[in-house]
Structures are given as C-alpha cells and as structure tokens.
C-alpha positions as CSV (number, residue, x, y, z in Angstrom):
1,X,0.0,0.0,0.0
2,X,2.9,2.5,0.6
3,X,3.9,2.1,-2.9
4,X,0.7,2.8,-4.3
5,X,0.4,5.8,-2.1
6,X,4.1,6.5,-3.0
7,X,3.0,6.4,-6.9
8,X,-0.3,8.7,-6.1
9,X,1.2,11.2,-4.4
10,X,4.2,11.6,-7.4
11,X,1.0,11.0,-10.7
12,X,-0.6,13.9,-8.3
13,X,2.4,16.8,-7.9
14,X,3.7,15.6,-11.3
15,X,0.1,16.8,-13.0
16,X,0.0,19.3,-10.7
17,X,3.0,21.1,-11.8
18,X,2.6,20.4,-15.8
19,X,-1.0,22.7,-15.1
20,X,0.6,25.4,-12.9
21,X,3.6,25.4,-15.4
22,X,1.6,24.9,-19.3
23,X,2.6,28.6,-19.7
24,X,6.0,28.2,-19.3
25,X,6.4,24.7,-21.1
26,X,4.1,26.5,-24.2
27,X,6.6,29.3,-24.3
28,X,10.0,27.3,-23.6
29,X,9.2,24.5,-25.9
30,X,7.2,27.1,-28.7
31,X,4.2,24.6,-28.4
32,X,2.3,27.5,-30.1
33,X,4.1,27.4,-33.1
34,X,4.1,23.7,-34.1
35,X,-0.2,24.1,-33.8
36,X,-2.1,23.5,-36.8
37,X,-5.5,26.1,-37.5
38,X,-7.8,24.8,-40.1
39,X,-9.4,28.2,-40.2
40,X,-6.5,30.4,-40.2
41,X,-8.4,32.7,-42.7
42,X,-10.9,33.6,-40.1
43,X,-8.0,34.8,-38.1
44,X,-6.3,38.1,-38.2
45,X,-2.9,38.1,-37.5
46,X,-3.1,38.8,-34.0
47,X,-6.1,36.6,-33.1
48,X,-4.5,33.9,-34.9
49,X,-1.7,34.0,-32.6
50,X,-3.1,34.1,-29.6
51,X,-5.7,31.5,-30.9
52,X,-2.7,29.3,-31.8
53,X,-1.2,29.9,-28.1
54,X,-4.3,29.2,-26.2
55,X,-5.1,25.9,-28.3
56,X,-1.4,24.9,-27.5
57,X,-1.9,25.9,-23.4
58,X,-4.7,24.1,-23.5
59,X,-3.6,21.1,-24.5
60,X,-0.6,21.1,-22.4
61,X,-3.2,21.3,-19.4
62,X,-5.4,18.0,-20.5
63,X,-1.8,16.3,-20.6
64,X,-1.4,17.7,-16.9
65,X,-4.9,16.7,-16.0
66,X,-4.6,13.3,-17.5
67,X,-1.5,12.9,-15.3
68,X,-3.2,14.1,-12.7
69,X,-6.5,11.8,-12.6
70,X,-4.5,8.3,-12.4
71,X,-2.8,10.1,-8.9
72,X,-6.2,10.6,-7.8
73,X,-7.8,7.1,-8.1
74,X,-5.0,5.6,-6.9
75,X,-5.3,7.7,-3.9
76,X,-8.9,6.3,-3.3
77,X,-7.6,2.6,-4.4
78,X,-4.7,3.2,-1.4
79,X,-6.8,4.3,1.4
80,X,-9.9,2.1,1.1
C-alpha cells in the first residue's frame, strides 16, 4: 500500500506542476508554433496568434490533467 500511495502522491504533484507550469512549457518548448488552425483565414494576425497559443496551453493542461487523474484514483484505491 505505501507504494501505491508512493505512486499517487508523485501522478498527483507531477500533474500538478505540468498545469501550474503549461505557460512556461508552451513558451519554452514554442508549443504554439508547431499548432495547426484549419481556419487560419478567419483569423487576423493577432487573433490567430493568440488563438494558436491558447489551443497549445490548453492542451498542455489535458496532458497535466490526464496525469493528474491516475494520482487521484490511486489515492482512493490506497486508502480504502
């Protein structure tokens, strides 16, 4: 049980810090510019951008949240 609680508590912090830290990791790894826009015509040049960044933040964040979720039933799985 201490390993699974071991493994929770690391899945937990671990998604934790990839959501607190999606800004950083956007701009550091320029996430934004590797995103595709199949209506990049609707866009202006400056919407598009910041389109293109907030597509890219967000999904850095489902990556944190989907690391996060695993901690959290294993949590429940540990202390039952």
């Amino acid at each position: 049980m201490t390993v699974l609680k071991i493994a929770a508590i690391l899945l937990i912090v671990t998604g934790a810090v990839i959501n607190y830290g999606a800004g950083y990791i956007v701009k550091r790894l320029a996430l934004s510019q590797r995103v595709t826009v199949k209506e990049a015509h609707e866009f202006t040049g400056e919407a598009l951008e910041e389109y293109k960044r907030m597509k890219a933040l967000s999904m850095v964040k489902l990556v944190g949240l989907f690391t996060l979720i695993p901690g959290v039933v294993l949590i429940f799985i540990a202390f039952k």
